[in-house]
N, C-alpha and C positions, 0 to 999 in steps of 0.2 A: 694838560698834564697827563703823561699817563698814568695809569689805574693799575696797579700791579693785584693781581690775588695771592694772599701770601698765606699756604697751606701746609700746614707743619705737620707732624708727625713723629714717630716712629722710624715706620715703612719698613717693617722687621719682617718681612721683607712687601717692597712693593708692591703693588699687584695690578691688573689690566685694568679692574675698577677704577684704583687712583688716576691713572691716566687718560681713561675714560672721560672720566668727571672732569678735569681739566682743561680739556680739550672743549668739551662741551660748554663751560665758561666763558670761553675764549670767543669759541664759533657765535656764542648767541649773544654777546658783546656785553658781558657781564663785567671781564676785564679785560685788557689790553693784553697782559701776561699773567702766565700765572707762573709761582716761583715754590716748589716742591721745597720746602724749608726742612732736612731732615735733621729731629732735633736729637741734644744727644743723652738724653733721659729727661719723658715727663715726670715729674714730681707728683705728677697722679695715680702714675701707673706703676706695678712690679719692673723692675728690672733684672728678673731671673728668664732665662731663651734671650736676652736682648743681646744681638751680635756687636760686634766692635762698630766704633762710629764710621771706621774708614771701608770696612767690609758693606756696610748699608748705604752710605753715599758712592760704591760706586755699584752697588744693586741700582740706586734710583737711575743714576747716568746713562746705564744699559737701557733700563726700560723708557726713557725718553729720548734717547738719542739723537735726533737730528730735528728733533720736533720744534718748529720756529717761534712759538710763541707758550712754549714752555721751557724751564728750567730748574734747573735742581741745585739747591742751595748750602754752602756749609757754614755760611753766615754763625750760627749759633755754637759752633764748635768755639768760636774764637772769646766768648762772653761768658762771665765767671758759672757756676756752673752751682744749685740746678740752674736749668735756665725755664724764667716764668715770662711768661709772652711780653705782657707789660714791658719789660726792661731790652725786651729783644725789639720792641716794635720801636722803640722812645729811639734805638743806637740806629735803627733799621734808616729813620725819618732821620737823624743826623748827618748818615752817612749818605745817604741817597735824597737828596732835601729835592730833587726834578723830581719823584714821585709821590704817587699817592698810593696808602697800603690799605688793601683792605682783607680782611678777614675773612677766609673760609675755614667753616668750622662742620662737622656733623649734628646732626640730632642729638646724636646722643651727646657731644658734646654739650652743646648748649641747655640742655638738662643741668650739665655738674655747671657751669658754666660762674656761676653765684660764688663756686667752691674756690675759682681763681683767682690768685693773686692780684687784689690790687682790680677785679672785674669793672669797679662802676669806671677805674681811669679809661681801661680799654674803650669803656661807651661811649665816656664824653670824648674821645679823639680819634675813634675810627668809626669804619661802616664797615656791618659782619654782614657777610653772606651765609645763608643755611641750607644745607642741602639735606633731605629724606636719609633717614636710616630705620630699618623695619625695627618696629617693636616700640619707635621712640616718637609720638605724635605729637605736632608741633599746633597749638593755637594760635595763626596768625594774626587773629585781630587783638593779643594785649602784647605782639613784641614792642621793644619800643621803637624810639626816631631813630632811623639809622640802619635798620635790623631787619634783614626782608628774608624769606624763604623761599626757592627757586625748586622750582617742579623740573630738577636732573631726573633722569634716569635711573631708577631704584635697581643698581647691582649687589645682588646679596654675596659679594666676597667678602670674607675677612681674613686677613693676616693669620689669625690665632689659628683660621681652621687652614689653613695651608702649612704653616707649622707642624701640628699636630699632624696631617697626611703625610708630610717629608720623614717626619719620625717614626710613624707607625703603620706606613698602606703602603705595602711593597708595589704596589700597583698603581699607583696616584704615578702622573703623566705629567705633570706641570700646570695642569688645568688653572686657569686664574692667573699666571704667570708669563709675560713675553719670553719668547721663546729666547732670547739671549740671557735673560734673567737665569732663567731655569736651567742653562747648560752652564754658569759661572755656579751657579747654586751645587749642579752635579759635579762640576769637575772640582770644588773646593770642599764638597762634603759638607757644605753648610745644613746647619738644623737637625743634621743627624743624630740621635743621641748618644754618638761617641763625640760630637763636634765639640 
């Protein structure tokens, strides 16, 4: 069966980190594919700076482009809305029943992790992947069955500070961002604070 890694987000906007991490999933045979799930507002998060859903799925598109064993998904566009994983994963395994999905999540996620909707189902019926995020340490000997933590590559990007540069560093260059990303970013005037 294959193993899908199904990594949701934001990705307000993308960044070289996400795709990084993905790839590195893939390469070290964590999963088969990974599938850039961009959601279209976490329930956790503000949704004030958040671009339209069609503006950020095709940010994600650029930045993976032709990558074989990655994909970027609008799955969750189509499903009543918020959208809480539980209910995305349940339609994900109906619709896709040749697959197996498993969860990548960050550190820091998996800190709030208690806070999701519905978390203990997500346990009993998937396997999360956890990948390093600074600032947020993870005790691997009380996660539970199921729940492993993968020594990726600690890329200190973040979305919020790439944001925050587009709007206010007349000088910021695209740093953290594929360079097609960052030229649809410039030529749409996205994140700017007239945007």
């Amino acid at each position: 069966m294959t193993t899908i890694g199904l990594y949701g987000g934001s990705f307000n906007p993308i960044h070289t980190g996400h795709i990084a991490l993905g790839s590195w999933l893939v390469r070290h045979h964590h999963v088969d594919e990974l599938w850039f799930l961009v959601s279209p507002q976490n329930p956790l998060k503000p949704a004030e700076g958040l671009l339209d859903d069609a503006a950020r799925l095709r940010l994600a598109q650029l930045a993976v482009g032709r990558q074989r064993h990655l994909r970027v998904s609008d799955f969750e566009f189509h499903l009543p809305r918020p959208s809480y994983m539980v209910h995305t994963l349940e339609a994900l395994r109906t619709t896709y029943s040749e697959y197996e999905f498993v969860l990548v999540i960050g550190a820091d996620n998996w800190h709030r992790f208690p806070k999701w909707y519905h978390a203990d189902e997500i346990l009993r019926n998937h396997r999360i992947i956890i990948y390093p995020r600074p600032g947020f340490p993870i005790d691997e000997t009380v996660l539970p069955a199921g729940v492993v933590l993968v020594n990726t590559p600690l890329l200190d990007i973040s979305s919020t500070q790439i944001r925050e540069a587009i709007a206010h560093d007349p000088a910021y260059n695209g740093f953290g961002l594929d360079s097609r990303v960052w030229a649809e970013i410039k030529a749409k005037g996205l994140y700017t604070l007239t945007s």
